[in-house]
C-alpha positions in Angstrom: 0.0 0.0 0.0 1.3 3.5 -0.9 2.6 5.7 2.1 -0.7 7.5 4.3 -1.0 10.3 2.3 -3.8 13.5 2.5 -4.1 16.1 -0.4 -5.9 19.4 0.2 -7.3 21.7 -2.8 -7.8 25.0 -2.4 -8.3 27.6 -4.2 -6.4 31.3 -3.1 -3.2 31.7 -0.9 -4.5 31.5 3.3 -7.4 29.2 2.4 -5.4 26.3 3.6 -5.0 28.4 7.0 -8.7 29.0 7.1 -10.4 26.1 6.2 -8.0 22.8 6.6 -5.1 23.8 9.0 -6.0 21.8 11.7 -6.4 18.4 10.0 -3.2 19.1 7.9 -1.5 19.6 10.9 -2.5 16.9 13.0 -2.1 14.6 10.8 1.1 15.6 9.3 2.5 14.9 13.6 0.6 11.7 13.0 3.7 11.3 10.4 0.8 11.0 7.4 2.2 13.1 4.2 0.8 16.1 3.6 0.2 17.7 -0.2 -1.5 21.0 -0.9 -2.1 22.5 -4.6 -3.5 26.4 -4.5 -5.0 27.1 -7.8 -4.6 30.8 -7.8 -2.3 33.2 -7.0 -4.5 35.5 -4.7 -3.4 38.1 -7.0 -6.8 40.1 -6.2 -5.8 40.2 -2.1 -4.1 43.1 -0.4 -1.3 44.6 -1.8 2.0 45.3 1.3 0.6 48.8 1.6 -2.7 47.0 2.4 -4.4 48.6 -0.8 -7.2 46.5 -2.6 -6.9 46.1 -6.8 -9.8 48.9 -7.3 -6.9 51.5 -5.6 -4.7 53.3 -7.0 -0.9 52.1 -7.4 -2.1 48.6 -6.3 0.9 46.3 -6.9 -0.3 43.3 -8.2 3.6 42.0 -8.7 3.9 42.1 -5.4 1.1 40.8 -4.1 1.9 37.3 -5.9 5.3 37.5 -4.5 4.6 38.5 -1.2 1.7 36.0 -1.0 3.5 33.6 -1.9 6.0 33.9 0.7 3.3 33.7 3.3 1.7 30.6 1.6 5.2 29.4 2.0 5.4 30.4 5.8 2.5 28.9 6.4 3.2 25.5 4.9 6.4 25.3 7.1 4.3 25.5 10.2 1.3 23.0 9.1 4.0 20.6 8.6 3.2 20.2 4.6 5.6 18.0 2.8 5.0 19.5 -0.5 3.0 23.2 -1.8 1.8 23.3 -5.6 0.7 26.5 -6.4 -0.9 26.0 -10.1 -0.3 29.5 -10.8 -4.1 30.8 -12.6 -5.3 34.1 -11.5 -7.6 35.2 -8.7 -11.3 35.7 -10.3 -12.9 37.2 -7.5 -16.1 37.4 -6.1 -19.4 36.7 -7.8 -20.3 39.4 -9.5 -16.7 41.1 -9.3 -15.9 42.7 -13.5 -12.6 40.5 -13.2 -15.4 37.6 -13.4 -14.6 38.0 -17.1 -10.9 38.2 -17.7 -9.9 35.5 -19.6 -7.0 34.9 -17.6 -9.4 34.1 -14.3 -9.1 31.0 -12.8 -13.2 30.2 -13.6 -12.1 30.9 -17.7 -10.1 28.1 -18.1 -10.1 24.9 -19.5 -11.4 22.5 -16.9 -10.2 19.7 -18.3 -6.7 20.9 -18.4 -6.8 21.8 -14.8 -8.1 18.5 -13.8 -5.5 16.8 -15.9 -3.3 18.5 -13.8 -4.4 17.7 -10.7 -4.6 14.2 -11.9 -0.9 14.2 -12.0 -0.3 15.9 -8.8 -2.8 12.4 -8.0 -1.1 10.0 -9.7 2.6 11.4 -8.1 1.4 11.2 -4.7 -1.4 8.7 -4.4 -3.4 10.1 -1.7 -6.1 7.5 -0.4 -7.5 10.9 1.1 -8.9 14.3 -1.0 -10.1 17.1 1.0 -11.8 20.5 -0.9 -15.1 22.8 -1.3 -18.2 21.1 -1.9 -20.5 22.1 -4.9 -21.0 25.4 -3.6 -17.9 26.5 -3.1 -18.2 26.8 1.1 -19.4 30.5 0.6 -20.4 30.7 -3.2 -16.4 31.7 -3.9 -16.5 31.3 -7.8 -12.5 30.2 -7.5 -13.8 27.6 -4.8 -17.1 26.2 -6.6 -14.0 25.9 -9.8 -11.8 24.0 -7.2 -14.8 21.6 -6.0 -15.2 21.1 -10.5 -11.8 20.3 -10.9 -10.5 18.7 -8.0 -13.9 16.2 -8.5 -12.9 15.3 -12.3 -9.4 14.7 -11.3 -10.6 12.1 -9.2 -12.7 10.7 -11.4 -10.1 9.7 -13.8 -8.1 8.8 -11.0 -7.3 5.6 -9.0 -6.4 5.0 -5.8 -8.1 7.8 -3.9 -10.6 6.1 -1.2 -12.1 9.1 0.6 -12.9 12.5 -0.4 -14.5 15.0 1.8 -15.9 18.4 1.5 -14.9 21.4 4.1 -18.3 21.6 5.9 -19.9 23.7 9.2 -23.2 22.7 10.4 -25.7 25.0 11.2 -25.6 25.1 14.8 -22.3 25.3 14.8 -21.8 27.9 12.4 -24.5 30.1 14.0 -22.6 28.9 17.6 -19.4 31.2 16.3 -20.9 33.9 14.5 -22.4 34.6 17.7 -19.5 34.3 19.9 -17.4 36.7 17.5 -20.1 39.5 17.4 -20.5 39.2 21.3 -16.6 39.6 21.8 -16.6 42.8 19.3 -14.7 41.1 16.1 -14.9 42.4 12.9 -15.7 39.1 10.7 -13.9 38.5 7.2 -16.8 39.7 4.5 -17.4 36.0 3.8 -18.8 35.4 7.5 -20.2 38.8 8.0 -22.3 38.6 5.5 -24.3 35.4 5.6 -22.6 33.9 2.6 -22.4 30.8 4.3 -25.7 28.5 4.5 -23.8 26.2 6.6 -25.2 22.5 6.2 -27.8 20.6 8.5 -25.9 19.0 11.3 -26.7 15.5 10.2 -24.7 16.2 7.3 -21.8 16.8 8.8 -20.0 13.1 8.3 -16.7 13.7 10.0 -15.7 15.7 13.2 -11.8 16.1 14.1 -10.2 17.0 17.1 -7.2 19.2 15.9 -6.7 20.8 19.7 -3.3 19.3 19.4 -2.5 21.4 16.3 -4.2 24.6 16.8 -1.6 26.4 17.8 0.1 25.7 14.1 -3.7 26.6 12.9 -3.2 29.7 14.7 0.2 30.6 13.3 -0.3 29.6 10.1 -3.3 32.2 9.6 -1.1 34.8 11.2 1.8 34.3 8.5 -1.0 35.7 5.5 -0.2 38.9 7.1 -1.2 40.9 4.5 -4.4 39.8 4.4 -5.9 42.0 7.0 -9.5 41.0 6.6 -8.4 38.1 8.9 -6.9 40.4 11.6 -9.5 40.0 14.2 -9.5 35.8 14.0 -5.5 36.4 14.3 -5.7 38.2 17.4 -8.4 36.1 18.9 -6.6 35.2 22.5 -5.4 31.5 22.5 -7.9 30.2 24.6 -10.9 31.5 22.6 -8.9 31.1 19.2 -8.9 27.1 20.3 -12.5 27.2 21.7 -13.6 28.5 18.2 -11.2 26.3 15.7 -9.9 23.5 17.8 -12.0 20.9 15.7 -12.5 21.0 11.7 -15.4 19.4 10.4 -16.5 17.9 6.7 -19.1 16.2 4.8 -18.0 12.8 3.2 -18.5 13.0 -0.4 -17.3 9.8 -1.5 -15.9 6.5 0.3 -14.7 3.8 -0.6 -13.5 2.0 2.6 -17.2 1.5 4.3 -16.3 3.2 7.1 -19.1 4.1 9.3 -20.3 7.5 10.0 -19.9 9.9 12.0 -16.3 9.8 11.7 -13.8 11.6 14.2 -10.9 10.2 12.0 -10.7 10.9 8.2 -8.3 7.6 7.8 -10.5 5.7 9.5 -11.1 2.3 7.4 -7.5 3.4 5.3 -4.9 3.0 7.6 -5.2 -0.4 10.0 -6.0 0.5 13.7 -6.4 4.1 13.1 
């Protein structure tokens, strides 16, 4: 059997801090390689004089290069054994006019991106694939792309026995947004404003407890510096920071181990004993 082996798909630069941190570190300690592609370049984020692309002087150079450093930094402290970055360009959000550049991310050839991805598949044999769901988490066009891609690749793939979707129930989800807005924080415009449905809790097919990693979760966020719509969840205290992000949790979107839900290990049925 090939090495344990988990690959994570996202699509921008800090999304792997936000979204799959905790399982990528807690499972790279658990000595389970760890691969992550990033479709984009995040080219559309913050600029290092914190200026969006709609200002003036934005320097979209060196946003890629500086975001790339942090997606760099941030790898080192999730314990990632090897970064992809496919290189396409940030689409932005729905509706955003750089919806229709041909050089977006959403523009391009799916098939081609898939085949990619396939590759990165074939290289590295995961048994486990972790990304967006259908709807893209928040309705990110770049994410719902992601989900489209990554799910083709797998398709004409063999090998992979578990994929699963980044996923918050409801209760949970409304649980948090509660707790931030009590304690003052200003949310990142995806929470703030409702673009999340969140999923009915009996949806949610896997619950992991990453409070051994969280700290990494924590300092991986914090090295996208220049993203400073995620200021507030950086400087959450420790202690509320793990509270709020200690566990990760995901809808199982395909399996092919029979591995009985709920889970509360994403190798459960993969790897003997686990």
């Amino acid at each position: 059997m090939a090495d344990p082996t988990m690959l994570c798909v996202h699509a921008h630069p800090d999304d792997e801090a936000l979204f799959t941190a905790g399982i990528q570190a807690h499972y790279a300690r658990r000595g389970i390689r760890q691969v992550l592609v990033t479709c984009t370049l995040g080219d559309l984020g913050f600029d290092p004089e914190g200026r969006g692309f709609e200002e003036p002087d934005y320097d979209a150079a060196a946003v890629i290069e500086t975001r790339a450093a942090e997606l760099a930094d941030s790898c080192r402290i999730l314990g990632i054994d090897r970064a992809i970055q496919l290189g396409y360009h940030d689409s932005g959000m729905d509706g955003w006019a750089t919806n229709a550049s041909p050089s977006a991310f959403i523009n391009q050839d799916r098939d081609v991106v898939a085949a990619r991805i396939a590759q990165i598949i074939e290289e590295e044999k995961p048994q486990v694939v972790v990304t967006y769901g259908p709807d893209g988490f928040y309705g990110h066009p770049d994410h719902i792309a992601t989900n489209d891609v990554t799910m083709r690749a797998v398709a004409q793939s063999t090998g992979v026995e578990k994929v699963y979707y980044v996923a918050l129930g409801k209760s949970v989800l409304a649980g948090f947004i509660d707790l931030a807005r009590g304690a003052g924080l200003v949310l990142p415009e995806w929470l703030d404003a409702g673009l999340i449905p969140g999923v009915d809790d009996d949806e949610v097919g896997a619950t992991i407890d990453c409070t051994d990693a969280v700290d990494q979760k924590h300092r991986a966020l914090a090295a996208h510096r220049s993203q400073h719509d995620n200021a507030d969840l950086v400087a959450l205290p420790d202690d509320l920071f793990a509270a709020v992000f200690g566990t990760e949790s995901y809808v199982r979107a395909f399996d092919a181990t029979g591995a009985a839900l709920p889970e509360t290990d994403l190798f459960s049925g993969v790897i003997a004993g686990s």
